[in-house]
C-alpha positions as CSV (number, residue, x, y, z in Angstrom):
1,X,-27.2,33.1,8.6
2,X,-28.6,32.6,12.2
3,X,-26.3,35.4,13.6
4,X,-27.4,37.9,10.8
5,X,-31.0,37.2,11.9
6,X,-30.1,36.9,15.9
7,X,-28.3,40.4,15.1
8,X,-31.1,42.5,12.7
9,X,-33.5,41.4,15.4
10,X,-31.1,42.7,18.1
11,X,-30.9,46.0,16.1
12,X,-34.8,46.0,16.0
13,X,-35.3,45.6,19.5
14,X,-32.7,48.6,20.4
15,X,-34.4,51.1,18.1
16,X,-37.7,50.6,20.3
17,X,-38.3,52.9,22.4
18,X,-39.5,51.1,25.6
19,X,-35.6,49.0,24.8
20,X,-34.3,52.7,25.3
21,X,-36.5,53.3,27.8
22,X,-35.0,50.6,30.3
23,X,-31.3,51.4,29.8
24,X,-32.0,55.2,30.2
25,X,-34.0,54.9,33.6
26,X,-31.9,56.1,36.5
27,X,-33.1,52.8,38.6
28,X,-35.3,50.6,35.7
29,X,-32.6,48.3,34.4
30,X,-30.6,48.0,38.1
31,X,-34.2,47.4,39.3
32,X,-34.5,44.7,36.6
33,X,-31.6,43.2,37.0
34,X,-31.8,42.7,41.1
35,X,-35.5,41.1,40.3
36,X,-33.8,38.8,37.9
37,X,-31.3,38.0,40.7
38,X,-33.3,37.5,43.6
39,X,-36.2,35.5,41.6
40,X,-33.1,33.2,40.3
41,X,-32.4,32.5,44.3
42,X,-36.1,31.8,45.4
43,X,-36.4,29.5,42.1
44,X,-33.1,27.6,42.2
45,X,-33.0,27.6,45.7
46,X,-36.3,25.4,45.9
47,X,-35.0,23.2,42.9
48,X,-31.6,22.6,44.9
49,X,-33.7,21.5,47.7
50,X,-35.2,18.8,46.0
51,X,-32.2,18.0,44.5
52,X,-30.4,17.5,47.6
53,X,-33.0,15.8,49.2
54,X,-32.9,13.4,45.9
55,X,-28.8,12.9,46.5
56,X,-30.1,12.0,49.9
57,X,-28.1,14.8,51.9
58,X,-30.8,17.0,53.2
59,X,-34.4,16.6,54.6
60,X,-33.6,12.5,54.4
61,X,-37.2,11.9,57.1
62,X,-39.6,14.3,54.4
63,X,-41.1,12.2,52.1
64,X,-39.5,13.7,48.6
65,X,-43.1,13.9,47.1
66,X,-44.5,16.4,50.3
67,X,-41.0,18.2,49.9
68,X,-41.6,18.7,45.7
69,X,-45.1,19.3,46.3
70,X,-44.2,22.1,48.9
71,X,-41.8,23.7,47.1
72,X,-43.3,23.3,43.3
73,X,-45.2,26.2,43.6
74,X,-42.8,29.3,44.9
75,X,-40.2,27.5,42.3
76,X,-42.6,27.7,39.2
77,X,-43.0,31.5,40.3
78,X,-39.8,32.2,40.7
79,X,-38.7,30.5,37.2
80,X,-41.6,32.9,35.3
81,X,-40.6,36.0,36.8
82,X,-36.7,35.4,36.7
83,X,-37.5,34.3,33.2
84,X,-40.3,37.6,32.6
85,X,-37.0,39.6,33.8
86,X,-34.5,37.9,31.7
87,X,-36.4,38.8,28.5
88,X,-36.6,42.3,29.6
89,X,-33.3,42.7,30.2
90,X,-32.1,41.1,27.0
91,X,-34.6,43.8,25.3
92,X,-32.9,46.6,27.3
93,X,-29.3,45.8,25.8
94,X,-30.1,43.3,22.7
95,X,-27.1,43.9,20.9
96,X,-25.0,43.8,23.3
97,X,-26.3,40.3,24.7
98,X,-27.2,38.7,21.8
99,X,-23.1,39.4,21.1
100,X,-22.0,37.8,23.7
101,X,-20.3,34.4,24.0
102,X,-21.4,33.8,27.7
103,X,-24.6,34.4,27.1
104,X,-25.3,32.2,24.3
105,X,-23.7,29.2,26.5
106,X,-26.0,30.1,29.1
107,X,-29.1,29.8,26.6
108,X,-27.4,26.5,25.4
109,X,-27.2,25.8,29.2
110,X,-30.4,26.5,29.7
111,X,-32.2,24.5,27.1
112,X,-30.1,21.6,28.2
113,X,-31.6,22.3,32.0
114,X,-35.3,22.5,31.1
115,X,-34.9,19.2,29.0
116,X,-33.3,17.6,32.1
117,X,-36.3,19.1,34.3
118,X,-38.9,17.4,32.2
119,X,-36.9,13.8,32.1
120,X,-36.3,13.8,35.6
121,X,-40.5,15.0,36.0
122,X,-41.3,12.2,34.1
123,X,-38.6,9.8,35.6
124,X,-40.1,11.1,39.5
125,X,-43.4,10.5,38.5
126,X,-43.1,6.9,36.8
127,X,-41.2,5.7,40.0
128,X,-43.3,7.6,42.5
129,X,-44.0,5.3,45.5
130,X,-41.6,2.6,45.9
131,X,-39.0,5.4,47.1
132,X,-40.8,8.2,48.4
133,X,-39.6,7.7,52.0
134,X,-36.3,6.3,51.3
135,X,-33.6,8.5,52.0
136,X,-31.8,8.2,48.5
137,X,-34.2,8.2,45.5
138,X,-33.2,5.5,42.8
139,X,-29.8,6.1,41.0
140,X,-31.4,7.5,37.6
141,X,-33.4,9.9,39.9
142,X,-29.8,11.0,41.4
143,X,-28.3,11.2,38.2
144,X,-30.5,13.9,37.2
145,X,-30.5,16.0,40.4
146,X,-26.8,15.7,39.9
147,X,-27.2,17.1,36.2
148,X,-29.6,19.5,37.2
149,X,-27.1,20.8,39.8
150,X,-24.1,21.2,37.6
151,X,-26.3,22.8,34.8
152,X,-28.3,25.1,36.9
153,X,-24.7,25.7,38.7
154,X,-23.4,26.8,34.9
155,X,-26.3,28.9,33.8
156,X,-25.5,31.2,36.6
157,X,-21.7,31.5,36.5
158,X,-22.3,32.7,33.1
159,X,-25.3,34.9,33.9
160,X,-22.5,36.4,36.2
161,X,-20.3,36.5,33.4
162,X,-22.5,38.5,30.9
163,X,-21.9,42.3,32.0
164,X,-18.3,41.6,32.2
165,X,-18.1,39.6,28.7
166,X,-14.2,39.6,27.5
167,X,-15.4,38.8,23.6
168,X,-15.2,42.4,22.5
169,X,-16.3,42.3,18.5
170,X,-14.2,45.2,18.0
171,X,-10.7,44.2,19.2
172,X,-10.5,40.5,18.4
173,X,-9.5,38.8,15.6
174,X,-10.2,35.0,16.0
175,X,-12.7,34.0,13.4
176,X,-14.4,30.9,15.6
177,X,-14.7,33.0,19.1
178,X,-16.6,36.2,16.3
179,X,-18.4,33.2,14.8
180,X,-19.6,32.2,18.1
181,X,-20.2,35.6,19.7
182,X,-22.0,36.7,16.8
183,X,-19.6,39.5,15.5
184,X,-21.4,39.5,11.8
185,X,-20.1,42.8,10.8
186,X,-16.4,42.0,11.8
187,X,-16.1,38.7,10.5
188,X,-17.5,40.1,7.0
189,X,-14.8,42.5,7.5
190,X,-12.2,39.4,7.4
């Protein structure tokens, strides 16, 4: 049911003509795709700062709140035009994308890293204070900077992934890996 939707909607989206429009430029979607990349170092770069600095291995004499306050700001940028760019380039190739298995993990990925972010917000800011100079913040704090490392590690190995996606609707056969790529039309063909 959710595939048929994801993959009429995909359809859609291709027949626009500003979808075309992106995938036919000689530099538009390279262009795109290099914003996408260099937004995704400027934003998870900051975030694995104050991760670090939360694990206690870098910046240990900053106080973590000057450090977050510091780098909220370019992060929060970065994260709307990476995610400004990531939309565009799933509307420049929607079928193709919305068919592949990497990148649905990487939304699943994704979600799961944005719900982390806002626990560990609201965790920093209920025990702001008492540890702001230490240079280890409490062990729940560390927890989630080491979540938010190993998600935020994921969602780009399989961003990486997605232009070289091996899930091929065409030449498989394994009804869970079509299921879960989205193949509709072959898996009706089953």
């Amino acid at each position: 049911m959710i595939n048929e939707f994801l993959l009429d909607f995909a359809h859609w989206m291709e027949a626009q003509q500003y979808s075309q429009m992106l995938v036919a430029g000689y530099y538009s979607y390279s262009w795109l795709e290099a914003t996408h990349v260099l937004t995704l170092m400027v934003s998870i770069g900051s975030l694995f700062i104050i991760d670090f600095r939360m694990l206690g291995l870098i910046l240990t004499d900053v106080p973590a709140s000057k450090l977050a306050d510091r780098l909220h700001k370019p992060m929060i940028i970065g994260f709307v035009i990476m995610f400004i760019t990531g939309a565009l380039l799933v509307y420049a190739k929607p079928v193709e994308t919305i068919q592949s298995l990497w990148f649905r993990m990487k939304m699943i990925l994704l979600v799961l890293a944005f719900i982390n972010a806002w626990v560990f917000n609201a965790r920093m800011k209920a025990a702001s204070g008492s540890w702001n100079t230490d240079s280890v913040a409490p062990k729940s704090l560390r927890n989630g900077a080491i979540i938010s490392l190993v998600l935020w590690c994921g969602v780009v190995t399989l961003g990486r992934y997605i232009p070289y996606d091996w899930v091929d609707c065409g030449i498989t056969n394994n009804t869970t890996i079509l299921w879960a790529a989205g193949c509709v039309e072959q898996l009706n063909a089953l």
